[in-house]
OpenMM code with the backbone's topology and positions (N, CA, C; nanometers):
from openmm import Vec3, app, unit

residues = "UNK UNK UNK UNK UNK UNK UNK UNK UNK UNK UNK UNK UNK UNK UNK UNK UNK UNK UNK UNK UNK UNK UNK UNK UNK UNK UNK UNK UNK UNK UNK UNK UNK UNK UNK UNK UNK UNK UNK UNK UNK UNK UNK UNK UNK UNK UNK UNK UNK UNK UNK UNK UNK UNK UNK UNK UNK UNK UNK UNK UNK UNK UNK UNK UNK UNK UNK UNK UNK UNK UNK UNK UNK UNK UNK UNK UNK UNK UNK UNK UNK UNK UNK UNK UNK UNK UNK".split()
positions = [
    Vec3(9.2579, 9.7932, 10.7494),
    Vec3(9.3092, 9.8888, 10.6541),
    Vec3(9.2443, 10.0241, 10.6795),
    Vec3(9.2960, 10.1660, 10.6367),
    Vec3(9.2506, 10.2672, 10.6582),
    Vec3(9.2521, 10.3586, 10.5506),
    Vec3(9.2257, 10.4724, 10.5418),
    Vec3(9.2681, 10.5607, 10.4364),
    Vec3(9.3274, 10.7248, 10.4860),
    Vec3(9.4416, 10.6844, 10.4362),
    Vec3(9.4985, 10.8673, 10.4882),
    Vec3(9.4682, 10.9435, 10.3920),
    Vec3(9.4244, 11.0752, 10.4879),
    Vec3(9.4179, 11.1853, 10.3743),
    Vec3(9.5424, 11.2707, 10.4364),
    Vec3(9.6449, 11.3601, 10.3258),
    Vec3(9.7645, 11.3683, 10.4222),
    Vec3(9.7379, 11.5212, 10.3256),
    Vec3(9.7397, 11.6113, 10.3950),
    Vec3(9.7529, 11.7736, 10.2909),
    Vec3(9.6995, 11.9191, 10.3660),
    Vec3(9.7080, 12.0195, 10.3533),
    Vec3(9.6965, 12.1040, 10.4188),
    Vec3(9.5770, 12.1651, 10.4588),
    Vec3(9.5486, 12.1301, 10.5999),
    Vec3(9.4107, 12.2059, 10.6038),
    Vec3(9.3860, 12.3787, 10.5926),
    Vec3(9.4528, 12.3960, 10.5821),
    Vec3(9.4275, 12.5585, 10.5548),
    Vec3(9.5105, 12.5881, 10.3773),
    Vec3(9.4644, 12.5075, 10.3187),
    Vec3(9.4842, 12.5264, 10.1588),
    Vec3(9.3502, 12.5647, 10.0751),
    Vec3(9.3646, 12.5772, 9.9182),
    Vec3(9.2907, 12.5924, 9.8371),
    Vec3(9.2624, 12.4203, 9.8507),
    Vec3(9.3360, 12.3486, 9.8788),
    Vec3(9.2516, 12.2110, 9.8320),
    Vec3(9.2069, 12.1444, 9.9359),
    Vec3(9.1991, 12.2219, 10.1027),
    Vec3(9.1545, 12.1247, 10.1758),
    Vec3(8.9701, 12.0984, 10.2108),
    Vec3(8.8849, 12.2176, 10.1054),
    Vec3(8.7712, 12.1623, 10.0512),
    Vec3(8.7176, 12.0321, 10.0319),
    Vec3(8.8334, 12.0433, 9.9008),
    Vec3(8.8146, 11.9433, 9.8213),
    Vec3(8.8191, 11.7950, 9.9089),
    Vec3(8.9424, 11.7877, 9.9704),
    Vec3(8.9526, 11.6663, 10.0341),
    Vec3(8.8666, 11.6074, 10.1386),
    Vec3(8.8266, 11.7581, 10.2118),
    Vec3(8.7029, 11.7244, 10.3019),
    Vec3(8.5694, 11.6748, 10.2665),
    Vec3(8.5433, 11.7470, 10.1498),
    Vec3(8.4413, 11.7098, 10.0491),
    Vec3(8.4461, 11.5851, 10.0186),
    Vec3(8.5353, 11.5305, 9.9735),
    Vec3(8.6122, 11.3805, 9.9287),
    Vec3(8.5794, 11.2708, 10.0085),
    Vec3(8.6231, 11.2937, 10.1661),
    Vec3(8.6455, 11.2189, 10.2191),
    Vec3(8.5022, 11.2239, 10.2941),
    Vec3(8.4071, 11.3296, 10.3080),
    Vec3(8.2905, 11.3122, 10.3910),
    Vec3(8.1930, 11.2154, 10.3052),
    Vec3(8.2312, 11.2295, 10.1374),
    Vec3(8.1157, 11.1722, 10.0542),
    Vec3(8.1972, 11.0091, 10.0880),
    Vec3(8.2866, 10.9750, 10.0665),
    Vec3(8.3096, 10.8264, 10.0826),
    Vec3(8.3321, 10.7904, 10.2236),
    Vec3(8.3059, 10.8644, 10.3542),
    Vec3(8.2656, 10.7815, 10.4478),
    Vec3(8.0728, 10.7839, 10.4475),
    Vec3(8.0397, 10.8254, 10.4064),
    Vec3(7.9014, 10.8214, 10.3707),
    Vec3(7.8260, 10.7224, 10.2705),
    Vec3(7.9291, 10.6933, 10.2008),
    Vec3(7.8777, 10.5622, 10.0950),
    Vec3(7.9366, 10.4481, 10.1907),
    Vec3(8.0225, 10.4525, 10.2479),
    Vec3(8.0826, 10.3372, 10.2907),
    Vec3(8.1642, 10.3804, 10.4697),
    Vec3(8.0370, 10.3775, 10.5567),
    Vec3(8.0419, 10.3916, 10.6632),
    Vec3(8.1439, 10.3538, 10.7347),
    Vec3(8.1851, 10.2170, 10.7257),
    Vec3(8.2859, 10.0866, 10.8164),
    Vec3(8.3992, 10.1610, 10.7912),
    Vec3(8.4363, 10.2465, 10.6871),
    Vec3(8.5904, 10.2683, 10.6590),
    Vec3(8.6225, 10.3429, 10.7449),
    Vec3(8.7856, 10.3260, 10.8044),
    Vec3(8.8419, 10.3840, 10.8488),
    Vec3(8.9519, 10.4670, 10.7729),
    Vec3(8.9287, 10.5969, 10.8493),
    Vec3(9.0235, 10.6781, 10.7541),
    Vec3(9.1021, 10.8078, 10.9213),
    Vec3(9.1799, 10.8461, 10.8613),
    Vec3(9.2757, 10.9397, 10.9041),
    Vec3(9.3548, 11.0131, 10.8411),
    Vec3(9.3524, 11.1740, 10.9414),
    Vec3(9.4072, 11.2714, 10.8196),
    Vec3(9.5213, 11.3125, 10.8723),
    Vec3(9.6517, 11.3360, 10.7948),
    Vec3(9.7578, 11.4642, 10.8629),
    Vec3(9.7514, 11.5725, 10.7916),
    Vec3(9.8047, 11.6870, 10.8420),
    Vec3(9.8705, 11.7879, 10.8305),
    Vec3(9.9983, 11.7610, 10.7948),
    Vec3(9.9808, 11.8102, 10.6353),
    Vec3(10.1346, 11.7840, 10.6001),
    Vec3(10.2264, 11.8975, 10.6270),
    Vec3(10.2268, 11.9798, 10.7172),
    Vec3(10.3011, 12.0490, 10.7697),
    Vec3(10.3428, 11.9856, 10.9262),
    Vec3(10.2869, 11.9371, 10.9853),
    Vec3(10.3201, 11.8826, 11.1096),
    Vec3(10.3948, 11.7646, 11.0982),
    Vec3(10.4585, 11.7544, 11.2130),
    Vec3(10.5854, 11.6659, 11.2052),
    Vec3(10.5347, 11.5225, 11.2138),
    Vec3(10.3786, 11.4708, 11.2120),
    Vec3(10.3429, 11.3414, 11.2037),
    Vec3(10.3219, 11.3477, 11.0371),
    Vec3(10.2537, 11.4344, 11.0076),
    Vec3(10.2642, 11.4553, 10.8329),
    Vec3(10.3704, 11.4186, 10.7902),
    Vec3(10.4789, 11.4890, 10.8236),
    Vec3(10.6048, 11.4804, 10.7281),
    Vec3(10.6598, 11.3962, 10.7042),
    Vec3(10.6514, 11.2720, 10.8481),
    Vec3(10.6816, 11.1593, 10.8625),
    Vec3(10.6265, 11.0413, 10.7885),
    Vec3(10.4875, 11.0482, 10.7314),
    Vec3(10.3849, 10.9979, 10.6994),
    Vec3(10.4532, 11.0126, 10.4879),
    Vec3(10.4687, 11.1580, 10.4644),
    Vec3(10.5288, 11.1671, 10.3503),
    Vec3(10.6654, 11.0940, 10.3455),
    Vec3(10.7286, 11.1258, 10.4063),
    Vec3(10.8647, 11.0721, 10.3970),
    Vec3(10.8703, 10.9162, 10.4271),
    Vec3(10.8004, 10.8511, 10.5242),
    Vec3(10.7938, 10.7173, 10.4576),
    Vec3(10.7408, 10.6344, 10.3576),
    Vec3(10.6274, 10.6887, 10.2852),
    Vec3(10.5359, 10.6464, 10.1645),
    Vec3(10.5980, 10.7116, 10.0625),
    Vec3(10.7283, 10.8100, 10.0468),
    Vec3(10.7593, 10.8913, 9.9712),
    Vec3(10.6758, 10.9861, 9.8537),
    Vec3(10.5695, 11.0279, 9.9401),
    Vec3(10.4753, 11.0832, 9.9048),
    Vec3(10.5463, 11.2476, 9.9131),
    Vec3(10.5563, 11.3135, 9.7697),
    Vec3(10.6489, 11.4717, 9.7255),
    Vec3(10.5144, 11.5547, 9.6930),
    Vec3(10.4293, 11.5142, 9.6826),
    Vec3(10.2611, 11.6244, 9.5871),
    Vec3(10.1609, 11.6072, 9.7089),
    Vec3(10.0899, 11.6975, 9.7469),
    Vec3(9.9814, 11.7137, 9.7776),
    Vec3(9.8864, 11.7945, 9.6800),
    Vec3(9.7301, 11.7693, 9.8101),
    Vec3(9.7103, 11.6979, 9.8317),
    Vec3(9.7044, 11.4978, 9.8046),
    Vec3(9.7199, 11.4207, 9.9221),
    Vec3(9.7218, 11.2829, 9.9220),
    Vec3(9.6262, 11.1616, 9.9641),
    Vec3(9.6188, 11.0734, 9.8743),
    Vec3(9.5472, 10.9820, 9.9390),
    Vec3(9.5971, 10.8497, 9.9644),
    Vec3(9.6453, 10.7718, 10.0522),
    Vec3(9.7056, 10.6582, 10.0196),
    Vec3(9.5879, 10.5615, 10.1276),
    Vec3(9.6535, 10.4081, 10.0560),
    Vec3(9.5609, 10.3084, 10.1221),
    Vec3(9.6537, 10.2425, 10.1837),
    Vec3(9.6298, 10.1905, 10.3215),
    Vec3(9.7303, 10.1302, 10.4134),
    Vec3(9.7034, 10.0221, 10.4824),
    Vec3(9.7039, 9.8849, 10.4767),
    Vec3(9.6945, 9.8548, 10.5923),
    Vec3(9.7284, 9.8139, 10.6940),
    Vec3(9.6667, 9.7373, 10.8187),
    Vec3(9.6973, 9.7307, 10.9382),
    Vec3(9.8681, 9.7402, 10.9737),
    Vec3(9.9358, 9.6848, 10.9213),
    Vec3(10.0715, 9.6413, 10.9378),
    Vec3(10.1550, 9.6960, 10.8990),
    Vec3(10.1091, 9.8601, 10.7873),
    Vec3(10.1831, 9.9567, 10.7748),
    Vec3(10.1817, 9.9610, 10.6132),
    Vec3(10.1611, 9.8046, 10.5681),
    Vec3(10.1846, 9.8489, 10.4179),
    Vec3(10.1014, 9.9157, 10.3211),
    Vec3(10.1622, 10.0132, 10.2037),
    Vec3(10.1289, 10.0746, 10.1616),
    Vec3(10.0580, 9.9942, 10.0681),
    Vec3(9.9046, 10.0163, 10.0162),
    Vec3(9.8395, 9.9168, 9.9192),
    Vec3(9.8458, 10.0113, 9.7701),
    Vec3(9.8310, 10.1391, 9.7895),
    Vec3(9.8415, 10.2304, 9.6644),
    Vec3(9.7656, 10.3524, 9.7185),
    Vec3(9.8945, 10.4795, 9.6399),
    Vec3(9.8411, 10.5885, 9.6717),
    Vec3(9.8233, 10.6897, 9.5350),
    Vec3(9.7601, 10.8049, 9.5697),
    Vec3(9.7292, 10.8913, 9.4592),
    Vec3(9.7933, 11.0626, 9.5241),
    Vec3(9.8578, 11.1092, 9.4551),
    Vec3(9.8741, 11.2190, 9.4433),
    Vec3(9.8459, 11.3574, 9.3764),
    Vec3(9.8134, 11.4769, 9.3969),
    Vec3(9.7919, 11.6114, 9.3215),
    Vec3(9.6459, 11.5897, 9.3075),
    Vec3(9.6263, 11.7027, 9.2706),
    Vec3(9.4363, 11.7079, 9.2581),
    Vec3(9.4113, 11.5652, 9.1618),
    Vec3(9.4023, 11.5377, 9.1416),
    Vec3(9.3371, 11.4312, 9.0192),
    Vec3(9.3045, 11.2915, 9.1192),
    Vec3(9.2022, 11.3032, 9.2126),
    Vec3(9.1464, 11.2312, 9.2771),
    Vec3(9.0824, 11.0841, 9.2054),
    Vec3(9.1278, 10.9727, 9.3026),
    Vec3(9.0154, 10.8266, 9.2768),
    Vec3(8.9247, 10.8618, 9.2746),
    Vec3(8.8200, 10.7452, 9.1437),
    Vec3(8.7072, 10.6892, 9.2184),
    Vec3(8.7220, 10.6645, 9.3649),
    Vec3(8.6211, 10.7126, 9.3991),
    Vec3(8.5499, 10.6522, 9.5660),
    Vec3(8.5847, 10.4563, 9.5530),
    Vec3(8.5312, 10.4133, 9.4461),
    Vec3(8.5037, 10.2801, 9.4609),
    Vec3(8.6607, 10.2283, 9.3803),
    Vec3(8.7285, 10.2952, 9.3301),
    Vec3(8.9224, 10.2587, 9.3117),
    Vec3(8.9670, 10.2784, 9.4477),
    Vec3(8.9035, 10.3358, 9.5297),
    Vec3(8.9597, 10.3611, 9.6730),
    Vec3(8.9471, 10.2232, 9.7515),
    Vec3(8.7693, 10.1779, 9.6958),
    Vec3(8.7166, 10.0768, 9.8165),
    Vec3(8.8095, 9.9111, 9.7740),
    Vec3(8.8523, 9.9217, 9.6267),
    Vec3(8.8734, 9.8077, 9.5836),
    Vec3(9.0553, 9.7964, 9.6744),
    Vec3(9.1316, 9.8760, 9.6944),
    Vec3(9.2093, 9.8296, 9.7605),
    Vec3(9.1882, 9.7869, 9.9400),
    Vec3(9.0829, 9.8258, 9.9279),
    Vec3(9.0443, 9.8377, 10.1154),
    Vec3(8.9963, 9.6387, 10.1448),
    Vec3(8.9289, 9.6013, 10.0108),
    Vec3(8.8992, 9.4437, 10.0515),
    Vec3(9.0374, 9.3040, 9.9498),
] * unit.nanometer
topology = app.Topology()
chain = topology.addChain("A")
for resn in residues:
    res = topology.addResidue(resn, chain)
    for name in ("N", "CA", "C"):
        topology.addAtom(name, app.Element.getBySymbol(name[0]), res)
């Protein structure tokens, strides 16, 4: 399983997400995570199949594509609402 972060790096919120995502690979090393650019055409693709419309995004995925649960717009998970879909 992995965790996408999918939203614009040259935004007001791509701080935040960096911020986000450096503190929970730091509590929890093993995770794998990956980010798009939701302007680039792997982004868009990434929205348009999870039907993900708000950024910034966080969704949980795993191996086989399925979507386990995602969060949209600033109003970020717990770190550890994140980890509980990952096991």
């Amino acid at each position: 399983m992995q965790v996408i972060f999918l939203y614009r790096p040259q935004s007001e919120h791509a701080r935040m997400i960096e911020d986000y995502k450096n503190d929970l690979v730091a509590r929890y090393p093993d995770i794998k995570t990956k980010d798009f650019d939701i302007d680039s055409r792997e982004g868009m693709d990434i929205a348009k199949l999870y039907d993900i419309v708000r950024y910034p995004a966080i969704l949980v995925v795993r191996g086989d594509g399925q979507l386990m649960n995602y969060w949209q717009d600033e109003i970020l998970p717990t770190k550890d609402e994140v980890i509980s879909y990952l096991n």
